[in-house]
C-alpha positions in Angstrom: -7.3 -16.0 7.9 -8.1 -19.6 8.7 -11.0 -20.9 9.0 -12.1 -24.4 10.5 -15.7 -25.8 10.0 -17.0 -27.2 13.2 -20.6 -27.8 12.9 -23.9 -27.3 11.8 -27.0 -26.1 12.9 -28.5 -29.5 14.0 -25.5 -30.4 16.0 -25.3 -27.8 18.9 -21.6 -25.8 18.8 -18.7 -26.4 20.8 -18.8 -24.7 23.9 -14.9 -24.0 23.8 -12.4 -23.0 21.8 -8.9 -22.5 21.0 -7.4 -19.1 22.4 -7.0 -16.4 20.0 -10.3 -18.1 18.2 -14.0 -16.6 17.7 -17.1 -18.7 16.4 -19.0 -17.2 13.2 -22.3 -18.7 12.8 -23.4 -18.7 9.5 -26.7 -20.3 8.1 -25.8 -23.9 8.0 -22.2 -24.0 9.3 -20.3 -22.8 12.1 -16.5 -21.4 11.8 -13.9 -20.9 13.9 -11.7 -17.8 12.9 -8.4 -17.0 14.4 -8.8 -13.5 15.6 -5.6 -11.6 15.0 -5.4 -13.8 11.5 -8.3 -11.8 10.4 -7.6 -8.3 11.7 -4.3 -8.7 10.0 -6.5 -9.4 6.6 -8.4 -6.9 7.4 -5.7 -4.5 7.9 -3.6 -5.7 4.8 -7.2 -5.0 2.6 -7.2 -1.5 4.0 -3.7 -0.9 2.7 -4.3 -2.6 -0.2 -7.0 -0.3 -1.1 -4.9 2.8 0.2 -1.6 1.4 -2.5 -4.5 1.0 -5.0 -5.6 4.5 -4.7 -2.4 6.3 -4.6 -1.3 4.2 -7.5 -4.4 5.5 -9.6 -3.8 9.1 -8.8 0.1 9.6 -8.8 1.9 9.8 -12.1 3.2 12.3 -14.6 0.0 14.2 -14.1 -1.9 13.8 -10.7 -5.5 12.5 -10.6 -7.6 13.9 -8.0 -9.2 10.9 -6.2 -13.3 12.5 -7.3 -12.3 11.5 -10.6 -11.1 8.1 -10.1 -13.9 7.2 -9.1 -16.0 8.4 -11.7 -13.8 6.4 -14.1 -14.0 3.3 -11.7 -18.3 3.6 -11.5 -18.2 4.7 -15.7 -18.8 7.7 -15.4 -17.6 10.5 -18.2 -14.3 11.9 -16.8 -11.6 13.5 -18.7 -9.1 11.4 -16.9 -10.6 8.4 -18.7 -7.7 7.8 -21.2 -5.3 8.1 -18.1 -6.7 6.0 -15.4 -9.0 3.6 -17.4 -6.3 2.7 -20.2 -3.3 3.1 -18.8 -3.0 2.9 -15.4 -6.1 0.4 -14.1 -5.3 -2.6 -16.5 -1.5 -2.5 -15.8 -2.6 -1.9 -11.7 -5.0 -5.0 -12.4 -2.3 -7.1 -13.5 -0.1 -6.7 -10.9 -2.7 -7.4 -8.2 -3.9 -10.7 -9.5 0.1 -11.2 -9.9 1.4 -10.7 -6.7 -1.6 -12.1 -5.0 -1.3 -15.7 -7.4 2.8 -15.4 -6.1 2.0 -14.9 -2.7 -0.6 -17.8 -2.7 2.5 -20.2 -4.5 4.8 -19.0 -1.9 2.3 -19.9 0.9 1.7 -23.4 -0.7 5.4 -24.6 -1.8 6.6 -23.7 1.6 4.4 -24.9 3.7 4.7 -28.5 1.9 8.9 -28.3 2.0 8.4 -26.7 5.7 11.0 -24.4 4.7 11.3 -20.6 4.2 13.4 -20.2 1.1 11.2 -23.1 -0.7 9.9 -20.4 -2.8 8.7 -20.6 -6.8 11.8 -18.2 -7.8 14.5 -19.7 -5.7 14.1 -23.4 -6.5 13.7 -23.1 -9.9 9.7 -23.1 -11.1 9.8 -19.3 -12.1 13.0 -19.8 -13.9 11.5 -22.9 -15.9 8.1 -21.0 -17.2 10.9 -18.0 -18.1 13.0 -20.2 -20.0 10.1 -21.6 -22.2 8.6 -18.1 -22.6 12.1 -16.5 -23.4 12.5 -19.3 -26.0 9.2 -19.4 -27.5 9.4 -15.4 -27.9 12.9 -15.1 -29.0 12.8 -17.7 -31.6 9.0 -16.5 -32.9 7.5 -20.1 -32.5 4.5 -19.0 -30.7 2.2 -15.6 -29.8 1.9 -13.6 -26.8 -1.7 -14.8 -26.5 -0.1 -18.5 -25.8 2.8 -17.2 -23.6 1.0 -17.9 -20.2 0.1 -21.4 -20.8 3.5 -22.3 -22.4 5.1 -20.6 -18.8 2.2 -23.2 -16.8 4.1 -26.2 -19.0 7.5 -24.8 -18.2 7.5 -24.6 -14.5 5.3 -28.0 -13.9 8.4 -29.1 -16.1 10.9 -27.4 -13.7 9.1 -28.4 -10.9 8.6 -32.1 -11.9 12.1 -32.2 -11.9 13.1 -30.8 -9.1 10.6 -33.2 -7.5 11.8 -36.5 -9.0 15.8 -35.5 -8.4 15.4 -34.7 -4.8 13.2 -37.6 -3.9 14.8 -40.1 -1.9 12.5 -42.5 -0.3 11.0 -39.1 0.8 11.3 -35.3 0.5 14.2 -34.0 2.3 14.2 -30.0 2.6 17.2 -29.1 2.1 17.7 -31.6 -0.8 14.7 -30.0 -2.3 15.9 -26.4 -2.1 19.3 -26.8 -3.0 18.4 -28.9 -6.3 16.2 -26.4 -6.6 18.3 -23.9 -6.8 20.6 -25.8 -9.0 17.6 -26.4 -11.6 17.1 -22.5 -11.2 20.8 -21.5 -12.3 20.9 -24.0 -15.2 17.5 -22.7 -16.7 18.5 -18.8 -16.5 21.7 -20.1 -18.2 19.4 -21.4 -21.0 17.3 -18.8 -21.0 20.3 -16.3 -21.7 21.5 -18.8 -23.9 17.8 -18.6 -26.0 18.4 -14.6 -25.5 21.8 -14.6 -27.3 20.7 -17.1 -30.0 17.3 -15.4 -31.3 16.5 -11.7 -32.9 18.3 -9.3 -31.3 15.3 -6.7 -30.8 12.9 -9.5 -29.9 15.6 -10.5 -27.4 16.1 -6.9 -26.1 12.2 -7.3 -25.3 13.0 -10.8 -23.3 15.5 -9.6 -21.4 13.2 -6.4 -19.8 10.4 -9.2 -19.7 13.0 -11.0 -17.6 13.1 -8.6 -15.1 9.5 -8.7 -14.1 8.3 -5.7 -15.6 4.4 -4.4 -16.2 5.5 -1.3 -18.3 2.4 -2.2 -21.5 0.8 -4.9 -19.4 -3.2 -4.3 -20.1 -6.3 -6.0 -20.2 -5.1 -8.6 -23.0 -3.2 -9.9 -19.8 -5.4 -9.3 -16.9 -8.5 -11.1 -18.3 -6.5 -14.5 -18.7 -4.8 -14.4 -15.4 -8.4 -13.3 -13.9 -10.2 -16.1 -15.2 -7.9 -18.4 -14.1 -7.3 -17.4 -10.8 -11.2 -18.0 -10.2 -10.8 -21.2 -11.9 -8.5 -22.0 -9.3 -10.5 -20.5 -6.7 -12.3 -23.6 -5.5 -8.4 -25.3 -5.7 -7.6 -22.6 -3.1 -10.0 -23.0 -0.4 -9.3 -27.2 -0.7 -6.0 -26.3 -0.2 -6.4 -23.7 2.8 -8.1 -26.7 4.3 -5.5 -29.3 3.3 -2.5 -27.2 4.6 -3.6 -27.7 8.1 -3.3 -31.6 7.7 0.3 -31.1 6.0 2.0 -29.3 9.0 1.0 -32.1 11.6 4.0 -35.0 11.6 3.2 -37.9 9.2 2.0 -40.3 11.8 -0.8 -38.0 13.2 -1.8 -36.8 9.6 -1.7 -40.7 9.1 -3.3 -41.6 11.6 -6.3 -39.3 11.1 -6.7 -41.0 7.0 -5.3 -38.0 5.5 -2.8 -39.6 2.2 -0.2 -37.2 2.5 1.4 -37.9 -0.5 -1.4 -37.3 -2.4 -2.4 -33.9 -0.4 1.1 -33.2 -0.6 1.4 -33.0 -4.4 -2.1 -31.1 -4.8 -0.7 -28.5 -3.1 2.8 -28.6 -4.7 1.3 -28.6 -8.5 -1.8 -25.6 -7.0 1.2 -23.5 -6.4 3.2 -24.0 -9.3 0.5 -23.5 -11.9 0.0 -20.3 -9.9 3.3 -19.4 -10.0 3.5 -19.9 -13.5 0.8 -18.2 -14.6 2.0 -15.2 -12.6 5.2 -15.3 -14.2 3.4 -15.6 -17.9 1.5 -12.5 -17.1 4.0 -10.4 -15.3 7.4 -11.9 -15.6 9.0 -13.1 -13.2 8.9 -10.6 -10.2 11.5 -11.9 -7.8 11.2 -12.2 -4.2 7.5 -11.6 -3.8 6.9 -15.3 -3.3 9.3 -15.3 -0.7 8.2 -12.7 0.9 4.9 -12.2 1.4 3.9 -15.8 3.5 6.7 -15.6 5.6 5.7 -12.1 6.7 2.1 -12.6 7.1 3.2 -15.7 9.2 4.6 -13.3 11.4 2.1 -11.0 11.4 -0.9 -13.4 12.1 1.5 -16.0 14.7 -0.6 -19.2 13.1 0.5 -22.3 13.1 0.6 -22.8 9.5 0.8 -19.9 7.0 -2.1 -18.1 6.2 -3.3 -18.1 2.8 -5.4 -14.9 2.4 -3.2 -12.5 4.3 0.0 -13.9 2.0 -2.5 -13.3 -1.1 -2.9 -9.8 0.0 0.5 -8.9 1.3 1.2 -10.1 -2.2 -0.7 -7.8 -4.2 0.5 -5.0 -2.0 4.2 -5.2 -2.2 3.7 -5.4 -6.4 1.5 -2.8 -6.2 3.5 -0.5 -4.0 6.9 -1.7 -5.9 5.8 -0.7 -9.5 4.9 2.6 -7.9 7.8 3.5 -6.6 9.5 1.9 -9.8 7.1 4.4 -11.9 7.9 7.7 -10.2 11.7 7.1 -7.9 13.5 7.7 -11.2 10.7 9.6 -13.2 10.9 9.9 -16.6 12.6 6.5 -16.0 10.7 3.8 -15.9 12.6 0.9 -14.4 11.0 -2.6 -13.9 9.0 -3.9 -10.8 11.3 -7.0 -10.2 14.0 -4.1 -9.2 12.7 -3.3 -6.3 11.4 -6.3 -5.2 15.0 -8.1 -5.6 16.2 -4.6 -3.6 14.1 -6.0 -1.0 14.3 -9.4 -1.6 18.0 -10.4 -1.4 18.4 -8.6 1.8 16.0 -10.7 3.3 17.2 -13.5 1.7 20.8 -13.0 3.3 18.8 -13.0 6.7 17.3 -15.9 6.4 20.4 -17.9 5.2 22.0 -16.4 8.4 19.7 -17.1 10.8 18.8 -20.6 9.4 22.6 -21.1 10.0 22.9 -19.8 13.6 19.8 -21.8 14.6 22.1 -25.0 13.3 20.7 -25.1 9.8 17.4 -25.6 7.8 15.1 -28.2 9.3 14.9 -31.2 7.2 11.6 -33.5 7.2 11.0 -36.5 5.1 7.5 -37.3 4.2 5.7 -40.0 2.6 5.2 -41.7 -0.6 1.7 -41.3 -2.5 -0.7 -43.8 -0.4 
């Protein structure tokens, strides 16, 4: 959903509008809201709450939906120990996961104006992992410190990636395939840190490694809460901002915005998102990559909304570790499995259709004004 303010009250509203737009008068403010942006929302919350239910009530035993909602409102239940400890935190974490990923994916790409400019292709997932991985393997830190050491390693990754495909500007496809290069030498030291530290703690790293929420809880949800509202106020600058990053640098210059400034807000917004994610859940493949470009498609705006991607988000982690709970019951298998099921096949599409199309679109931008 996009939202544009135009006025308020003292200065009378504009008597047209874009196509596809409605005006919501508030108090003080009027905003312009893309219609079909926000019936996709809409639509996307209605699902989200339908994979939230189903998720609470299938499992090894089945919980009628009367009594998930008494547990939800605190009310005695004897499906208390079932939905309240076991299956609401670990739901909890992968909603505020997939919908921190989605958000990145939304950012990263919008400010490389390419689809595959995603925090787990170009290396920012794969730089919190190896940092996690080595500070778990080798016992040099707790799991209460593991998120903020994955924030330090993908601003790492991602200041690298930044400074070696700079060139007098950001070139797209410089940035993605460095990227990518960044991202296969860090899972190489990650499975290097794997091989070299105890081999139980390493078993552990290696199913974190996957992007698994099989014991995720409440000790992980409240962190990754609390900083997603943190970042809250970051998010709707940057909703904002994004419009001014997808007009061409003269017109964004023109109009006073520093694009090199705005540019790197955004860019650093998505990877502490992204990382955090990744320290909470692991890092769940694809989901980044997936959910803006599909609510792009869904909503048909000009850039890619950020709301809808949070939500498609939280719905295809949701929906993933359900299937990955009950397809192979009583195996359990990881979340980033069927994600990178998903994933990689749309990954092969894009690649192809970039290439019949001639190739990925390359734009230079700015320096820091």
């Amino acid at each position: 959903m996009t939202f544009a303010p135009l006025t308020n009250r003292k200065q009378p509203a504009p008597r047209g509008r874009p196509a596809g737009h409605v005006v919501v008068r508030l108090r003080r403010a009027t905003f312009l809201v893309h219609r079909r942006a926000a019936t996709v929302a809409a639509v996307l919350g209605l699902l989200l709450g339908a994979g939230c239910l189903a998720y609470l009530c299938v499992g090894e035993s089945f919980v009628p939906p009367v009594e998930v909602a008494k547990v939800l409102l605190g009310r005695p239940s004897p499906d208390e120990l079932v939905v309240g400890t076991l299956r609401e935190p670990r739901m909890t974490v992968g909603l505020l996961a997939g919908a921190a990923f989605g958000v990145a994916g939304a950012l990263i790409q919008t400010v490389a104006r390419n689809p595959l400019a995603s925090p787990d292709i170009i290396g920012i997932s794969q730089g919190a992992s190896a940092l996690t991985v080595g500070a778990l393997t080798y016992g040099v830190a707790s799991y209460t410190v593991l998120p903020y050491l994955s924030v330090l390693g993908g601003i790492a990754a991602a200041a690298l990636v930044y400074v070696f495909a700079w060139r007098g500007g950001l070139h797209a496809a410089r940035f993605v395939l460095i990227g990518i290069g960044f991202a296969v030498a860090l899972r190489s030291v990650t499975t290097l840190f794997m091989t070299k530290g105890d081999y139980l703690v390493a078993q552990q790293a290696q199913i974190w490694m996957t992007g698994s929420l099989n014991g995720r809880g409440r000790a992980e949800a409240l962190p990754l809460a609390l900083t997603l509202l943190v970042l809250l106020p970051c998010v709707l600058w940057a909703a904002r901002a994004q419009r001014e990053v997808t007009l061409d640098d003269d017109t964004a210059t023109a109009l006073g915005t520093r694009l090199g400034h705005v540019r790197l807000g955004l860019v650093l917004l998505g990877v502490v998102l992204a990382s955090v994610a990744t320290g909470a859940a692991g890092p769940v493949d694809f989901v980044a990559l997936l959910a803006p470009q599909t609510a792009r498609r869904l909503t048909r705006t000009a850039q890619i909304p950020l709301l809808s991607s949070a939500l498609l988000g939280a719905l295809i982690v949701v929906v993933a570790d359900l299937l990955a709970r009950r397809l192979f019951a009583p195996t359990e298998l990881p979340v980033g499995v069927l994600t990178a099921a998903v994933g990689a096949p749309y990954l092969i599409w894009l690649l192809v259709r970039g290439h019949r199309t001639g190739g990925t679109r390359s734009v230079r931008t700015g320096g820091p004004s």
